[in-house]
Structure formats: C-alpha cells, structure tokens
N, C-alpha and C positions, 0 to 999 in steps of 0.2 A: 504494500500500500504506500500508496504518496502521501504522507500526513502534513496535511497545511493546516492542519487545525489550531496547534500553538506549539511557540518554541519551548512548549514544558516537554517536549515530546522525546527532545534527542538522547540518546545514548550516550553512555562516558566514552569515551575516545579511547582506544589504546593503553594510551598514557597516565590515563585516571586510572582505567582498572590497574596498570601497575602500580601507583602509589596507593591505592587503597590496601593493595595485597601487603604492601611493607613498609605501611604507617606506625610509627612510633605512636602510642596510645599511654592513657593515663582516665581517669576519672573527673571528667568536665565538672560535674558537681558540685566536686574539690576544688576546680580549677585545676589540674593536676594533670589535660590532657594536652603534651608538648605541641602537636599538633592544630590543633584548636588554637592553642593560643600564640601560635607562630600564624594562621591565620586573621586570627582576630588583628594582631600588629601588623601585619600587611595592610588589612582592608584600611585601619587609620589612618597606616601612611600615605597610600594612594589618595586619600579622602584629604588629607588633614585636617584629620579630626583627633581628638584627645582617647579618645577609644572607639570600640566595637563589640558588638557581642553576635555570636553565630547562634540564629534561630534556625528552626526546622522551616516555618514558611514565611512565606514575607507577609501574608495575612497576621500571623502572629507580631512580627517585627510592628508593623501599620499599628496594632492593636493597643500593642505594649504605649507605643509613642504617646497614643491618642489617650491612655489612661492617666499616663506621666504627664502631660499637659491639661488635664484640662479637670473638672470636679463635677460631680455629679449634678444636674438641673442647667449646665451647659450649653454652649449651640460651637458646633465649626463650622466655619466657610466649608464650601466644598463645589467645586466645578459637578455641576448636575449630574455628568457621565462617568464623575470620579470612579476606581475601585473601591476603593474606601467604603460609600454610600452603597454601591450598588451589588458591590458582590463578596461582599464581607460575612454574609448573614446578619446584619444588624448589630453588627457586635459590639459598636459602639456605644448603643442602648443598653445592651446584656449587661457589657465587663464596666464600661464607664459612667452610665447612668447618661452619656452626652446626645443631644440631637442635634443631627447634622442639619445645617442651612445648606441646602444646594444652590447654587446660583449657575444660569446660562452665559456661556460665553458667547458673547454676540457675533461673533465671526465666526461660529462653529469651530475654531480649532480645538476645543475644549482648554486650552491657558487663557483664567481669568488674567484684566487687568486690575492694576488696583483700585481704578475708577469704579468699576464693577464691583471688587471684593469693600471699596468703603461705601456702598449705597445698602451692602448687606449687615454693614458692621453695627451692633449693640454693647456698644462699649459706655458706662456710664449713665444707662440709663434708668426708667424708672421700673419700680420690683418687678413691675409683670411679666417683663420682657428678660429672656431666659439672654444674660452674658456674653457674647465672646470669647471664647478662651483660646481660641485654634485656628487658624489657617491652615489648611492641606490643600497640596501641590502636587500635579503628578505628571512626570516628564523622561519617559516620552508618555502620552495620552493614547493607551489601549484603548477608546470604542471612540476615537476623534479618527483613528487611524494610523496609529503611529505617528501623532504631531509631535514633534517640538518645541520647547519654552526656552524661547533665546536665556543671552545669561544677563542681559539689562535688565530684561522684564523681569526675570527672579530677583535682582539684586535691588529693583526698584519696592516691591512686593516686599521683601525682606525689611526694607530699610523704614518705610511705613508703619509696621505692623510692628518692627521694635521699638519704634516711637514711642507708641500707644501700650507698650505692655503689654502685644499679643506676640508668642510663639510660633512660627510656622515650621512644619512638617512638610519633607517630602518623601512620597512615593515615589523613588526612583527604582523602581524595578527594573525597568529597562534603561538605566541613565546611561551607562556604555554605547546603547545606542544611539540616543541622544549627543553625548559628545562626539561621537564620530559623525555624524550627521552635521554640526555644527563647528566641527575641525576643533574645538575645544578641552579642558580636561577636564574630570569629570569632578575633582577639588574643583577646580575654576565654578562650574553649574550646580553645586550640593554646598558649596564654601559656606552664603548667608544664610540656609537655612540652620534651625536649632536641633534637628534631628532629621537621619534620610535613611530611608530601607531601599537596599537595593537585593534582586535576587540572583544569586549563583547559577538558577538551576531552568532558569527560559534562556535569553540566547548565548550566555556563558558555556550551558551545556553540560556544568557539573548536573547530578545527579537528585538532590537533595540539597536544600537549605537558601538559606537568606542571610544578611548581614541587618544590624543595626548601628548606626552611628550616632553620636553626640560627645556632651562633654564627660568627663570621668565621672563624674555625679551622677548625668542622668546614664549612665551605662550601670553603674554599681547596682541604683534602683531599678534599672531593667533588667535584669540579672535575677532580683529578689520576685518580679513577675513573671517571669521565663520559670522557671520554678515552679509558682504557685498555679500557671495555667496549662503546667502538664509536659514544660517544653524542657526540664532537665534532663541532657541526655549523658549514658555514662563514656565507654569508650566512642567517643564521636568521633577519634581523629581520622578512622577510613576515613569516613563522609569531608572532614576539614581536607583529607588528603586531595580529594578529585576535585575539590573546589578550589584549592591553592593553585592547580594545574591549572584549572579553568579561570582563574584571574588573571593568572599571570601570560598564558597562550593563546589564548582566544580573541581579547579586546580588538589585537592587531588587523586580523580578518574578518572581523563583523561587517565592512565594507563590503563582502563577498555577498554576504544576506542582504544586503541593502539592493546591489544591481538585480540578485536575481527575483525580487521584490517589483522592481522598476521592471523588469522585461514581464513580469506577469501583467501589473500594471495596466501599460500599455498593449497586450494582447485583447485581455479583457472592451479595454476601452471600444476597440476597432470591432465590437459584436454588436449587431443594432441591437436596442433597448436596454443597454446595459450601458448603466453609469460610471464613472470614476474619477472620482477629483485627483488628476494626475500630479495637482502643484503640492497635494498635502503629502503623497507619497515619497516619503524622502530616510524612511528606516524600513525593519522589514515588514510592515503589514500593512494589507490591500484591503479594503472595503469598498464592495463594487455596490450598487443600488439597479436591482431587478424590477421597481415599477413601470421603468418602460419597457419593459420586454414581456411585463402581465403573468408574471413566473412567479410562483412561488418557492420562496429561498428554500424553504426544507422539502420541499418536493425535490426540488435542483440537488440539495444537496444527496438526498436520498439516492439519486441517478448518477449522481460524479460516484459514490461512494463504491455502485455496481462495478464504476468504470476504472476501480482503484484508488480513486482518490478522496483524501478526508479532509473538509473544510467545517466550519459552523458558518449555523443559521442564527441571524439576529431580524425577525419582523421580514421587510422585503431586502434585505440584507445579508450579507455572505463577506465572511473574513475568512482572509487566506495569512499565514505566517510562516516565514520564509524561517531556516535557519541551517545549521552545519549539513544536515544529513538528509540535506535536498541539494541537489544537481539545477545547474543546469538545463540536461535532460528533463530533468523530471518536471522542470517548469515548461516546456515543451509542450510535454506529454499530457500535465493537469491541463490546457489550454487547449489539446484537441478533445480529451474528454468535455472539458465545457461547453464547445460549440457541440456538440453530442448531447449533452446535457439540455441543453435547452431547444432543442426539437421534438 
C-alpha cells in the first residue's frame, strides 16, 4: 500500500533499528536512563531552550503545556482548526478544567495574527468573563495544509502576549518542516514562545515519542505530570535511541517530502473538479477540495484504497502526507489511481 494518510506512518530506518538494539538504558523515572537524557540535551540545544523532557505523544506534550499555563475556569486563544481544540479529545477540559476560545484566521492559513488573537483577548476583565491565560500556536498548521507561520508573525505574537502577562504555547509538531520550508532554524521559529512540542515520530520518522520544551522550571513541573498522567516510562532509551537518529538524520532531507508533496500537488490540480491551493503547498501535505468534481471524499477515498492507496477523508476533502517511505514512484502511481478514482 501507498500510505499518504500521515507521516505517523513511517518505519524506523535501518539505523534506528540499530540503535535501539544497542541502546544504553537506565530507568527514566529515576532519570537514570543515559539515553533519554543524552536526548533530552540534544533537543534543548537544537531548540535553545533550558530543557526538555521526552513524552510518549505530542498530545500528551500539548497537554502537559496547557495544564502548566493556565488554571482551571480558563479560556486559550486557539486558531479554530488548531490540534489542540480539535483532536485532543477535549483534554483540555478533562486534565485543565480550561476552554478553549477558537478564533478564524481570516486568510485561511490557519496562523492567527495578533490583530485577531487581541479582538479575542479577556485579559482584565469583568468576573463573568472566563481569563486569558494561553495563547496556542501551531506551525506548520495540519488541517490549513501544511501552512507556515513566518518567524515575524511569531515573534510579533510572542512579544504582545508577554506584554500583557499571557504565555504562548507552541504546537510544533511539525516545526522541522516549517523551518525548512522557511530556510530558517527551528531555535530561530520556537525561540519566543514559552513552551513548544514538537514530535519525533511524523516526519522525523522515529518510531515513538514527542519532545517538550521550556524553561528548567516548567520542565521539572512537567516531569511531575508526565508521571501523574501515565506517561512515566522505565527503560525508554531504545525508543530515545531511534529518535536521536531521527533528529539528528533526517531534518536535512525533509526537502525530499516537500517536492514530492509539490508534484502531487500539482497533479491533483490538472483533474477537473478538483481543487488545490497550490500557493499554501509549501511542506509535505496536500489538501485537494472535491466539490467541484461532486465526489464524495470517502467514497474516493474508499476507491484509491482498492487501488493501493491510503489517504483520509475530511467532509468534501482528502489529505495526502508525503514522507521518507514514499517515492517518487509512488507519487506517480497515487495520481493515476486518483484519476481512476474518480470515475
């Protein structure tokens, strides 16, 4: 099968299975696991940030953030299509007690600006009105299509919202993609925020796991929640092992998944009734729009699936996610299944 479904999909490489096989391990727990914390001081110094701590999913990482920022009866900003809001399970509710404010970003790209995020701000006001505590950012933006959030608009965003004694959080799950996308680093795009999740295990390609960043404080206290919500793990250093590989090897050729993202792309486009904002396509995920073609996304996608190929249906919608262990080829071959597909 050709799976474009998502870059959660890929296999360890070679070279992960070897380091996992002859990982030096210890009891993460304890903190005692070499590996783990030869990882953990990696991701900070890439980041420059004061620490990090290895989560199981970046959901948990997100979650952790959002408890550590904010107090129970709440609100965060949240770009409408955020992951956070949307496909968290509401966890923010559960573990935080917080409700999220979604706000649109008016350009569709899913990166609010700050004109935006202060028309939704309740900083200061009177009791009824549930707080500010949070700002969440998510860059690249999963259901914008793999957009972008330059590093001005973060750093402008940033610069605002510590004015006022609000915290912003990012979701960089995908930020690797992002800076290369933006020829930038990824300190440079995660620098002003006060906390950034990013995860190993979509187009990194490691196997397992997520990173959280901040200052040594709020890592210590995230540490004490990582724990209490299930996420203490003991020998973790395989798992740190394939991720070390996958930080360190990968970043470089992420540009591989971007072109073969662009030639899908533009295949897609050239089918009547079939949409695609070619200018947002600029990392690795496509989101074509099937109402001019009168198709139904998961009927389509039901008929790629016969034909090999695995994407998701969102409404009249269909995302494709490029990563290591798609070809070329195979972006070829998903492109003549599609016009098959939809006759």
């Amino acid at each position: 099968m050709i799976d474009l479904r998502s870059d959660t999909v890929t296999r360890p490489t070679p070279a992960m299975r070897r380091a996992m096989a002859e990982a030096e391990v210890g009891d993460d727990v304890y903190g005692e696991d070499p590996t783990v914390n030869r990882l953990q001081e990696r991701a900070a110094e890439i980041f420059d940030k004061e620490a990090a701590l290895f989560v199981p999913t970046g959901s948990m990482g997100n979650q952790i953030a959002v408890k550590l920022h904010t107090s129970p009866g709440s609100e965060v900003i949240i770009e409408e299509r955020g992951h956070i809001f949307n496909f968290e399970m509401a966890a923010m509710a559960v573990i935080s007690g917080a409700l999220a404010r979604p706000v649109r970003s008016r350009d569709g790209s899913g990166h609010l600006t700050w004109d935006e995020i202060e028309a939704a701000l309740h900083a200061g006001g009177p009791y009824y009105i549930a707080p500010t505590r949070l700002i969440a950012l998510e860059n690249t933006h999963n259901l914008a299509g793999g957009t972008v959030m330059p590093r001005a608009q973060m750093e402008e965003i940033c610069r605002r919202a510590h004015a006022l004694g609000i915290p912003v959080h990012l979701d960089g799950a995908r930020i690797f993609n992002a800076a290369v996308a933006l020829g930038e680093t990824v300190a440079a795009l995660a620098g002003p925020a006060d906390s950034v999740m990013f995860c190993l295990s979509k187009g990194l390609g490691a196997p397992v796991g997520s990173m959280l960043l901040g200052s040594r404080e709020f890592i210590e206290e995230a540490r004490r929640w990582r724990k209490l919500l299930g996420g203490g793990m003991r020998q973790a250093g395989v798992l740190a092992a394939a991720a070390l590989v996958a930080l360190e090897e990968t970043p470089p050729r992420l540009f591989e998944d971007h072109l073969k993202a662009r030639r899908l792309a533009e295949g897609l486009a050239e089918l009547p009734g079939v949409s695609v904002d070619l200018e947002r396509v600029v990392t690795n995920i496509v989101i074509c729009d099937l109402s001019g073609a009168r198709k139904d996304a998961a009927t389509v996608c039901a008929r790629l699936r016969e034909r090999g190929v695995l994407a998701s249906s969102f409404g009249d919608r269909i995302r494709f996610v490029t990563h290591y262990d798609i070809s070329r080829e195979d972006i070829e071959k998903a492109l003549r299944a599609f016009r098959e597909a939809l006759h």
